[in-house]
C-alpha positions as CSV (number, residue, x, y, z in Angstrom):
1,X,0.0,0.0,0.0
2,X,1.6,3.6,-1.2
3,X,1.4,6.9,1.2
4,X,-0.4,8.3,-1.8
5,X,-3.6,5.6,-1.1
6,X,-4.0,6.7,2.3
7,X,-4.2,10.1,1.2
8,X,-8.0,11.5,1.4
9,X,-8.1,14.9,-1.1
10,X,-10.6,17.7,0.5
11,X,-11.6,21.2,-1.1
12,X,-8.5,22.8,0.7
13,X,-5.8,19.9,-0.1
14,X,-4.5,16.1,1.1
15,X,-5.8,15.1,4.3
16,X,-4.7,11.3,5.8
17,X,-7.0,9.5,8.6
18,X,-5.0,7.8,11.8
19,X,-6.3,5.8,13.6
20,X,-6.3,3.2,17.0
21,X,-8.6,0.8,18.1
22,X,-9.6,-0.3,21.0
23,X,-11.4,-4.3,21.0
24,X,-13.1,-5.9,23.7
25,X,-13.2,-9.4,23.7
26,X,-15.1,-11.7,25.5
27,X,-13.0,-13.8,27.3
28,X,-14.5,-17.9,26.5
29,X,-14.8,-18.6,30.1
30,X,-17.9,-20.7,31.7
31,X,-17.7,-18.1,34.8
32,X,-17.5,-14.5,34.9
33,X,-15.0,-12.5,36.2
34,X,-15.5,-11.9,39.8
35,X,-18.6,-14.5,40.2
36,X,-19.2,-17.9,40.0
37,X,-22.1,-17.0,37.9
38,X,-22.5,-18.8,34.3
39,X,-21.8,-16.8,30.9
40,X,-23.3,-18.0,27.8
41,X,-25.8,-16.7,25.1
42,X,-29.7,-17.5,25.0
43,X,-30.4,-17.7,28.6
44,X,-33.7,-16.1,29.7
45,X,-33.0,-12.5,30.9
46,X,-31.4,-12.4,34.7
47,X,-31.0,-15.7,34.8
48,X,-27.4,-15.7,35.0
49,X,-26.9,-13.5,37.4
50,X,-25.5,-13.7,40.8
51,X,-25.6,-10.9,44.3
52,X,-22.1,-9.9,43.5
53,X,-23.4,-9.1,39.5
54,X,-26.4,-7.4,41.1
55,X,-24.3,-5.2,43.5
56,X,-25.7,-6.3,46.5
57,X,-24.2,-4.7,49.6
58,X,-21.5,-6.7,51.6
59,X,-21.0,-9.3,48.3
60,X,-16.9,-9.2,47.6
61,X,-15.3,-10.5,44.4
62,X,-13.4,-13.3,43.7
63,X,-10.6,-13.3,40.8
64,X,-11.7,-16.2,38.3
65,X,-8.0,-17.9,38.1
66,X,-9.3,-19.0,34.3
67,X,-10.0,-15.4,32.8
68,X,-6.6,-14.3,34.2
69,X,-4.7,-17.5,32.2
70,X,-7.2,-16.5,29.1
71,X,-5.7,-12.9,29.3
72,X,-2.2,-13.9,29.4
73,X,-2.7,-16.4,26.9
74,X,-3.9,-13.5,25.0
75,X,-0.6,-11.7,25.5
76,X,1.3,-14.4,24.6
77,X,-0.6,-14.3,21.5
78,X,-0.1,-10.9,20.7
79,X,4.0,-11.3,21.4
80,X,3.6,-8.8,23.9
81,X,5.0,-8.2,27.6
82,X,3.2,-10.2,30.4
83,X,3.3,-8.1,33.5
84,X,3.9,-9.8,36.8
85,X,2.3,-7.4,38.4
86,X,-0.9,-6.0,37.8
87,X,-4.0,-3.8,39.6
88,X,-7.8,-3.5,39.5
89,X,-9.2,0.1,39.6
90,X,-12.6,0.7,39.5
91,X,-14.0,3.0,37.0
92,X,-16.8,4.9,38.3
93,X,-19.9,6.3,36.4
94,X,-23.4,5.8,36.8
95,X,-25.7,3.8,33.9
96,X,-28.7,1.8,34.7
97,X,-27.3,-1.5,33.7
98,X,-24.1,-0.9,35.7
99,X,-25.8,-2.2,39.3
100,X,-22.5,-1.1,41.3
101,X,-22.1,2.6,40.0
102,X,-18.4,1.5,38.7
103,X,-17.0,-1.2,36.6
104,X,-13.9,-2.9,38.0
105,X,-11.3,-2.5,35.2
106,X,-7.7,-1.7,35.1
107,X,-5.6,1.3,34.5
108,X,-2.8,2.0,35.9
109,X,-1.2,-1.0,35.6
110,X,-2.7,-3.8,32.9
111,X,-1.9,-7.4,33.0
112,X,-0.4,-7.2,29.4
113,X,1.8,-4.6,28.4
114,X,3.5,-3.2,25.0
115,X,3.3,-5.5,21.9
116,X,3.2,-6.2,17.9
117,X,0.8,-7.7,15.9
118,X,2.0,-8.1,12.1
119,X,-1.2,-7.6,9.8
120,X,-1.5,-8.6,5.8
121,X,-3.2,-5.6,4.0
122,X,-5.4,-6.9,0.7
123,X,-2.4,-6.5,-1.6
124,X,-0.4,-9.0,-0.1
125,X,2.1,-6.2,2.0
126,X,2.5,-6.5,5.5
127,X,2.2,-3.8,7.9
128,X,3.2,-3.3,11.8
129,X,0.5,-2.4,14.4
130,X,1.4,-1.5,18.0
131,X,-0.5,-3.0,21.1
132,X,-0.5,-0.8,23.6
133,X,-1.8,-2.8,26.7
134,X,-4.9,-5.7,27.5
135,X,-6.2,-5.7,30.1
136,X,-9.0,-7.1,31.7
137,X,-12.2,-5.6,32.8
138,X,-15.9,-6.7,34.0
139,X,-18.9,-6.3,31.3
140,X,-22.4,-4.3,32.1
141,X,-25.5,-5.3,31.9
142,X,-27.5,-4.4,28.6
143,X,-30.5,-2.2,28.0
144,X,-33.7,-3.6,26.1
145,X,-36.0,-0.3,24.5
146,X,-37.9,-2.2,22.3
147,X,-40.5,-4.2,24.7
148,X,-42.5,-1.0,25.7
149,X,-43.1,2.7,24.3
150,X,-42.6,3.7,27.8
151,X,-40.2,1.6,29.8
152,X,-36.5,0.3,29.3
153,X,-35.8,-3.0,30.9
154,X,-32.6,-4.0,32.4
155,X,-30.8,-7.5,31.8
156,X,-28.0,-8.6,34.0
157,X,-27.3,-11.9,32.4
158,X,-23.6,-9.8,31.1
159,X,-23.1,-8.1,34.1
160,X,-19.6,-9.1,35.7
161,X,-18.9,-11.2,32.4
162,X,-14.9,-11.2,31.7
163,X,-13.3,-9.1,29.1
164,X,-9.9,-8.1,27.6
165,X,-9.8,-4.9,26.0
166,X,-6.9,-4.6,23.6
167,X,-6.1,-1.2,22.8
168,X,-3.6,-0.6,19.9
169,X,-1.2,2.8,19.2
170,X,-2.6,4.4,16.7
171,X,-0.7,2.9,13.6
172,X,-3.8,2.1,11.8
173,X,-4.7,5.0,8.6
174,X,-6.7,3.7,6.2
175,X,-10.2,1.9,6.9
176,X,-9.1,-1.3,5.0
177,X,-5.9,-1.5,7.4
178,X,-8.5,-1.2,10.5
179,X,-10.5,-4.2,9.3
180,X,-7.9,-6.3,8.4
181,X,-6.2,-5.6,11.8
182,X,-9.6,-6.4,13.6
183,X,-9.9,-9.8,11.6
184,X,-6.1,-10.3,12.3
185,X,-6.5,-10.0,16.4
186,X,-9.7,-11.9,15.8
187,X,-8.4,-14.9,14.3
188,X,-5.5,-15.3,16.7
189,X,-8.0,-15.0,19.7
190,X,-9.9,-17.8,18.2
191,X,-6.8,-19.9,17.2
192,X,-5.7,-19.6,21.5
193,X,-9.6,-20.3,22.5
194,X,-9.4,-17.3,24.3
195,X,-12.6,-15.5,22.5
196,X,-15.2,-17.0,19.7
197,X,-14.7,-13.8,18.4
198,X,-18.8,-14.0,17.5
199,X,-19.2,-10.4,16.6
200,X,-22.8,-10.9,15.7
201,X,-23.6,-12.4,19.8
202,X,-21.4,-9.0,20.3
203,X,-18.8,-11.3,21.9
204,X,-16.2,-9.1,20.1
205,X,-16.6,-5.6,19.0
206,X,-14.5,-2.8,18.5
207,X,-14.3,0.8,19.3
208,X,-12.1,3.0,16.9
209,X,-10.9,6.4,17.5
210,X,-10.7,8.3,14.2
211,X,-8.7,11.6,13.8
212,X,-7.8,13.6,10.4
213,X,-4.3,15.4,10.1
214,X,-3.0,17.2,6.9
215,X,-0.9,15.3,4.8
216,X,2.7,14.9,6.5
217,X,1.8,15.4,9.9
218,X,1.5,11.9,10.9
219,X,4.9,11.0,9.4
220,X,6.2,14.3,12.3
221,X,4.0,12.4,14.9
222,X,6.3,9.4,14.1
223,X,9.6,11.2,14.6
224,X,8.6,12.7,17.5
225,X,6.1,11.4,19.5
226,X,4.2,14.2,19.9
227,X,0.2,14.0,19.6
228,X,0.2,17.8,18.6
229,X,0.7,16.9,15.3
230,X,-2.4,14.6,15.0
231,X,-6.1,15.9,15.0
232,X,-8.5,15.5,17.7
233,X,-9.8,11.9,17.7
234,X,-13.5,11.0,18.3
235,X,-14.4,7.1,19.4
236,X,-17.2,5.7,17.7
237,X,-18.3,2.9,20.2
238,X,-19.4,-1.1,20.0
239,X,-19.0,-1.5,16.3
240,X,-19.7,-5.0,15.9
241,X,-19.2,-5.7,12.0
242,X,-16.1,-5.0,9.9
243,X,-18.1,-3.5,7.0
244,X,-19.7,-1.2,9.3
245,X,-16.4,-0.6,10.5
246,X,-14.9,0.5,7.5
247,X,-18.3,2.1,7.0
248,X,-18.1,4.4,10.4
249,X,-14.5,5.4,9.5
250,X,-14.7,6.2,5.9
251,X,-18.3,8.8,7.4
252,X,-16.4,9.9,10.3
253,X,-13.1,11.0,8.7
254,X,-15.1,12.7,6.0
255,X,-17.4,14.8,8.4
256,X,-14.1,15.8,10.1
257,X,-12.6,17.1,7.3
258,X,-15.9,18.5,6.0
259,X,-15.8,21.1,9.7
260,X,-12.1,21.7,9.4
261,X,-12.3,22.7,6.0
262,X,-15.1,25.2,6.8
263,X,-12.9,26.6,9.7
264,X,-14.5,24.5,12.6
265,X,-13.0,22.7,15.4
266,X,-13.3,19.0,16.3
267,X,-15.1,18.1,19.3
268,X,-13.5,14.9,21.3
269,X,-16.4,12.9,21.8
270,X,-17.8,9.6,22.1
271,X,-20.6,8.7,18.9
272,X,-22.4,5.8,17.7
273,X,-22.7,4.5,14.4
274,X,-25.9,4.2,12.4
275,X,-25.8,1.1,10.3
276,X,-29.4,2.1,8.7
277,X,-28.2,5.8,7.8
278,X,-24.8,5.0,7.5
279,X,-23.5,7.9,9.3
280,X,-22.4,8.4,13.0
281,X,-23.9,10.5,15.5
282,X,-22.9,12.0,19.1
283,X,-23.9,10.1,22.0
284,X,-21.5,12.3,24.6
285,X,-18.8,14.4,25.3
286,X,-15.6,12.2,25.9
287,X,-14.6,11.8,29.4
288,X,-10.9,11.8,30.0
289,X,-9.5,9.1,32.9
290,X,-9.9,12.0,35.6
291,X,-13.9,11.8,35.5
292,X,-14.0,8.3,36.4
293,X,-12.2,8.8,39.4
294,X,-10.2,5.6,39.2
295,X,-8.9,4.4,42.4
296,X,-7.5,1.3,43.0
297,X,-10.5,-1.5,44.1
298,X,-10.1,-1.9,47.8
299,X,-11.6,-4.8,47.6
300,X,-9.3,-7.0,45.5
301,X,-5.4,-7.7,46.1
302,X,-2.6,-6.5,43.4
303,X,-2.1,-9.6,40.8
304,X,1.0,-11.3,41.3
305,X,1.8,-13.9,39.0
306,X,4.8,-16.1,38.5
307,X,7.2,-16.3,36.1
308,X,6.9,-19.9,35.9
309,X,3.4,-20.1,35.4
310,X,3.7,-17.7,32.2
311,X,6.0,-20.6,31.2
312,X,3.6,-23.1,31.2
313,X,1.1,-21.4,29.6
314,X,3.4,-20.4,26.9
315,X,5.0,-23.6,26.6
316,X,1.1,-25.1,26.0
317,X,0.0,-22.3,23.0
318,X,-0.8,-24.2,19.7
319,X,0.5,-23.1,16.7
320,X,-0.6,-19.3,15.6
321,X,-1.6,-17.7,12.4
322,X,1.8,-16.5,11.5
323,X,3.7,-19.6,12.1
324,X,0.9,-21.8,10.1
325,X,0.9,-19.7,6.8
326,X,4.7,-19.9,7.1
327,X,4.6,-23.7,7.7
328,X,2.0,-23.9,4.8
329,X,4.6,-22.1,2.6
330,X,7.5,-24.2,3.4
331,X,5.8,-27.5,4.1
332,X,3.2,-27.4,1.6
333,X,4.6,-25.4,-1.4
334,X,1.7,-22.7,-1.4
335,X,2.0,-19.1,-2.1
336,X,1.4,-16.3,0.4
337,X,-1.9,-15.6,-1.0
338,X,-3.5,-19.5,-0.3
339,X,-1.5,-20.2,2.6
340,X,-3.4,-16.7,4.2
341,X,-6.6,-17.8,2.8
342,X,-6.4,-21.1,4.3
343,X,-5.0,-19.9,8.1
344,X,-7.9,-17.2,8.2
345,X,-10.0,-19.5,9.6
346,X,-8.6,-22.4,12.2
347,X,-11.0,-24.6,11.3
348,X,-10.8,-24.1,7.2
349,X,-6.7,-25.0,8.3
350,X,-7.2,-28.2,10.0
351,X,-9.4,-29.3,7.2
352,X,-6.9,-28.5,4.1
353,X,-4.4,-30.3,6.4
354,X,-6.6,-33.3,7.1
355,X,-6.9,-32.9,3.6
356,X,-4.0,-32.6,1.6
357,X,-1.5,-35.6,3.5
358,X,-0.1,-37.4,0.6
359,X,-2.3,-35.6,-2.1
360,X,-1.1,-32.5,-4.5
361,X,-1.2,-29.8,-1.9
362,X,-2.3,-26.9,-4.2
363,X,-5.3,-29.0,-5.8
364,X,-6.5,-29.8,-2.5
365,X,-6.1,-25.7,-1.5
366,X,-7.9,-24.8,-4.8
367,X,-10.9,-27.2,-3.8
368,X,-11.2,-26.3,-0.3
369,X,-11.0,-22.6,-1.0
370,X,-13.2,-22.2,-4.3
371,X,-15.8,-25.1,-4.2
372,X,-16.2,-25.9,-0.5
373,X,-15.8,-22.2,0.6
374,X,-18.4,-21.5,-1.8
375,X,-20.9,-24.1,-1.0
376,X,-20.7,-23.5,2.7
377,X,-21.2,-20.1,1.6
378,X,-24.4,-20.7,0.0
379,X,-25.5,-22.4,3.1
380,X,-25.0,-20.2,5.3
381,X,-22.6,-22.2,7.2
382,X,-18.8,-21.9,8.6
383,X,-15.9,-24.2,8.5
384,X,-16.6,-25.2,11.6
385,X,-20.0,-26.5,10.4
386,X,-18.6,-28.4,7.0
387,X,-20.7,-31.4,6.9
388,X,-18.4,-32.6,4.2
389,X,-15.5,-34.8,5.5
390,X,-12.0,-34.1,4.5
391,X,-11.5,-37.5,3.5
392,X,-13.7,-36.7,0.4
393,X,-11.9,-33.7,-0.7
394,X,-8.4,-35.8,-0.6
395,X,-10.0,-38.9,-2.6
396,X,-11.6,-36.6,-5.0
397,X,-8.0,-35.0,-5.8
398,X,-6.7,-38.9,-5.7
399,X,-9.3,-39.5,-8.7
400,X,-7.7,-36.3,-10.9
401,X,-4.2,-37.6,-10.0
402,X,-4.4,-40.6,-10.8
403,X,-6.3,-39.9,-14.1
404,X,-9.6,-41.8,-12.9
405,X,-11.6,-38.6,-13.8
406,X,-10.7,-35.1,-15.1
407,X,-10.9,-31.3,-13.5
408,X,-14.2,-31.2,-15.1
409,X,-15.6,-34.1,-14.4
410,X,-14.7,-34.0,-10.9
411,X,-16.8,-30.2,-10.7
412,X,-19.8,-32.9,-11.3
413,X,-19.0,-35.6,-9.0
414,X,-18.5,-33.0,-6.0
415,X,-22.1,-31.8,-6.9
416,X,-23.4,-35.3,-6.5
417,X,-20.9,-35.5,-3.0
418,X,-21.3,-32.5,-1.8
419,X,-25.5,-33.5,-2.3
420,X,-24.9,-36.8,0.2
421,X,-24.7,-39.3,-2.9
422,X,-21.5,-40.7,-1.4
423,X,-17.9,-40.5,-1.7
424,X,-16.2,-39.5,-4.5
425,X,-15.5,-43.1,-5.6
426,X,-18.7,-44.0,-4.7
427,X,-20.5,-41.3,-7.1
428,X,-17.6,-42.1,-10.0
429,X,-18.6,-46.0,-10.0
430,X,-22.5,-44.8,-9.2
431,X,-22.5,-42.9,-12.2
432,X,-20.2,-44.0,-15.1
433,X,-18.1,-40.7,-14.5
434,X,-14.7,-42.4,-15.1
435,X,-12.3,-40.6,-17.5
436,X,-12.0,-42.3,-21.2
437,X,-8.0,-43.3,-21.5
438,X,-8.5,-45.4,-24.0
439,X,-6.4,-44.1,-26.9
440,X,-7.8,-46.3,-29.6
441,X,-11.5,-45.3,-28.5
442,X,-10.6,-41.4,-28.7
443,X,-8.8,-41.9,-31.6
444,X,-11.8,-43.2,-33.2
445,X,-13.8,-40.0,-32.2
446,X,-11.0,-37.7,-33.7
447,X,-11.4,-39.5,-36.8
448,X,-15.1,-39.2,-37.4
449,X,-15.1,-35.6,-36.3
450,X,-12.0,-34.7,-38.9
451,X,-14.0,-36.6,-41.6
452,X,-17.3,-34.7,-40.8
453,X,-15.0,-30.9,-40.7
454,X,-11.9,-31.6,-43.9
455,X,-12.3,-27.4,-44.4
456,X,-11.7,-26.8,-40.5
457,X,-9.1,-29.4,-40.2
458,X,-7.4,-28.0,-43.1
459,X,-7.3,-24.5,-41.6
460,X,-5.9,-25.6,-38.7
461,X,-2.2,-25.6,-40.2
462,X,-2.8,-21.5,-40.7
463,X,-4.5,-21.1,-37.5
464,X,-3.3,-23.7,-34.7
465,X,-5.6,-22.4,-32.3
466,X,-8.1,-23.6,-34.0
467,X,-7.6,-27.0,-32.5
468,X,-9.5,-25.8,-29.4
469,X,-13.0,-26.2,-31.8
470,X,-11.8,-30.1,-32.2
471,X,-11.0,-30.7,-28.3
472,X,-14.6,-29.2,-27.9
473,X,-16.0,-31.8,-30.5
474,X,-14.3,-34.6,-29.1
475,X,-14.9,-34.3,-25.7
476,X,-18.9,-33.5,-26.7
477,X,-18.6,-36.3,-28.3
478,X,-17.5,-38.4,-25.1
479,X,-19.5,-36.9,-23.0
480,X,-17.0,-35.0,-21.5
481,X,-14.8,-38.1,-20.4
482,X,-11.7,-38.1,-22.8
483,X,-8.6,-37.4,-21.0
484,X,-8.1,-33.7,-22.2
485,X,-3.9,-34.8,-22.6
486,X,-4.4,-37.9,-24.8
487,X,-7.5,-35.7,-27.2
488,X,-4.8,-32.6,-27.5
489,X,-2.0,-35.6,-28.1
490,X,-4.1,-37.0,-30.5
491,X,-5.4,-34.3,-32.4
492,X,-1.7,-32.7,-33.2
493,X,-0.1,-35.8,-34.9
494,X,-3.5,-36.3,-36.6
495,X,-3.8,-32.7,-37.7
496,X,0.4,-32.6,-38.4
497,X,0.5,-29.6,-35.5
């Protein structure tokens, strides 16, 4: 990606965007944070809610030992520092679903420190975004408006629930770069089983801060640190899509340079996004750390963990995004592009690797990304949900290797597959589908078909490429089943080519 892409032109000259986001992850846990209370999605509403959740006086929380090895699992993930030493503060503001009057969070000093998460933009470059800090925090409750014209209803059922809230520097300038960073922190939260990253259960969601500078400042920024150089940045809260993501950002950096340009100021501010409009709109003023009053929460001990425990959990991560694609690479002989197709998703991985032992690697990576990828597309379904077995996929590459049926004809047999007819061999036998190798048998088909055509067979010395109208006849005249090498063979020392 060029500097000159990231460039947005306005009436008075070259603006650029920067950006940093902040994600809040749910932390795949079957306890909440403080509470022995269960998390998980569909339950009725309050029933997963405990006195401690509720803010009942006296009730005192207890650290869940699980959401702290998620978080620095997490860490580990991100290749960034995990502190020894950490602190819970509690944020204090009022909201109706927020039973306590604070949220107990962390500030001062986060569980995870500085880190690096390399990201692959759409054209196949690689760019470097900072992680700031994760840290953990406690989830409210949620608000339901929709079940009377008059009253809003409160549901607890997330109150208390665990989550890490990654916040990243703010390295991040064009709306293409902020999704594919999302999808990147995504996929390595799924790959530790730290998060399902379901962003449409809200389980992960994202909170970008959006700021316009003129062209050239952010490089100054760079050099020296110094903020001065960047505009005023407005957070557009709980985005929980990445094309409204890139949606919000492209609106919000646009209605940013819209006021500058007509000699207004930014306001730093906290808005929401409109999916239906497309546009985002204030929701508050942004408070700065000073107006929560954080404090340190008297009723929980500083976390002190042990070297030797970050150890273990390190020693036990499973492989990661960026170690697979390169392991595709190297082990499997794909290109950049597949191998980061196929690591996108840890479960679309595990099933090209189930797939392709022993079988052509890249014929098995073209099937599993074009016509199962698309067929699970279709119905609605995820990787995760492929009722097709991988065994399938590697005998239907075995039957084009080994000449038992062609590229095209397999297209067909997967259609009968992928409708539950059998297995690949099955369906072959099932329905005749076996590839015509018999020489003397295509042979006899080339001959009728250059007896029925002498003009176009005598053109085909001025024009070679003409040969492509015979392959068509022949194989029409198989049914499709001619092995496409032995017709072209054929053809040429028939037609003197």
């Amino acid at each position: 990606m060029t500097e000159n892409s990231k460039l947005i032109q306005g009436r008075t000259g070259a603006w650029e965007i920067v950006m940093g986001l902040e994600i809040h992850a749910q932390v795949a846990s079957n306890a909440k944070l403080f509470s022995g209370a269960a998390v998980g999605f569909g339950a009725g509403p309050n029933e997963q809610v405990s006195l401690i959740d509720a803010g009942f006086p006296g009730m005192l929380p207890t650290l869940n030992k699980y959401c702290v090895e998620q978080a620095v699992k997490s860490g580990l993930g991100l290749r960034a520092q995990i502190n020894l030493k950490s602190q819970f503060d509690r944020k204090n503001y009022f909201y109706p679903d927020l039973p306590t009057g604070y949220q107990i969070s962390q500030l001062y000093h986060p569980i995870v420190g500085e880190g690096v998460v390399e990201v692959e933009a759409e054209d196949g470059s690689f760019f470097n975004v900072g992680i700031e800090r994760l840290h953990l925090e406690q989830d409210a409750g949620k608000l339901i408006h929709d079940l009377s014209p008059t009253e809003s209803y409160v549901d607890l059922n997330r109150a208390g629930t665990a989550l890490m809230e990654i916040v990243s520097r703010p390295d991040i300038r064009t709306p293409e770069e902020a999704v594919a960073y999302v999808k990147k922190i995504r996929t390595i939260l799924i790959y530790l089983g730290t998060c399902d990253g379901d962003m449409e259960k809200g389980n992960l969601r994202a909170d970008v801060n959006v700021s316009v500078c003129r062209a050239g400042n952010y490089d100054k920024f760079k050099e020296t640190g110094d903020f001065s150089f960047l505009g005023t940045r407005c957070e557009i809260k709980n985005v929980n899509s990445f094309r409204f993501i890139s949606q919000a950002i492209q609106y919000e950096a646009r209605r940013q340079i819209e006021i500058l340009e007509d000699g207004g100021s930014i306001m730093q501010e906290t808005r929401l996004f409109d999916a239906v409009k497309g546009e985002t709109r204030s929701m508050r003023s942004k408070e700065e750390a000073q107006d929560y009053r954080y404090f340190p929460d008297p009723d929980l001990l500083p976390l002190v963990l042990e070297q030797a425990w970050i150890d273990e959990i390190k020693a036990s991560l499973p492989e990661l995004p960026d170690d697979k694609r390169r392991r595709f690479m190297s082990e499997y002989g794909l290109s950049q592009y597949d191998a980061g197709v196929l690591i996108s998703e840890q479960a679309k991985a595990d099933y090209f690797e189930a797939a392709a032992k022993g079988r052509d690697a890249k014929l098995v990576s073209n099937w599993v990304t074009n016509e199962v990828s698309a067929r699970l597309a279709a119905d609605g379904k995820d990787f995760s949900d492929n009722p097709l077995p991988a065994a399938h996929v590697a005998q239907l590459v075995e039957l084009i290797e080994t000449n038992v049926i062609s590229s095209k004809i397999a297209k067909e047999v997967f259609d009968y597959v992928w409708n539950g007819e059998g297995s690949p061999a099955e369906v072959v036998e099932k329905h005749g589908l076996k590839q015509v190798t018999d020489t003397g048998a295509i042979e006899k088909a080339v001959d009728e078909i250059i007896a029925a055509n002498p003009d176009k067979a005598a053109a085909v010395a001025e024009k070679p490429q003409a040969i492509g109208w015979f392959v068509g006849q022949v194989m029409k005249a198989t049914g499709g089943k001619a092995n496409p090498a032995a017709v072209n063979d054929i053809l040429k020392a028939k037609l003197g080519l």
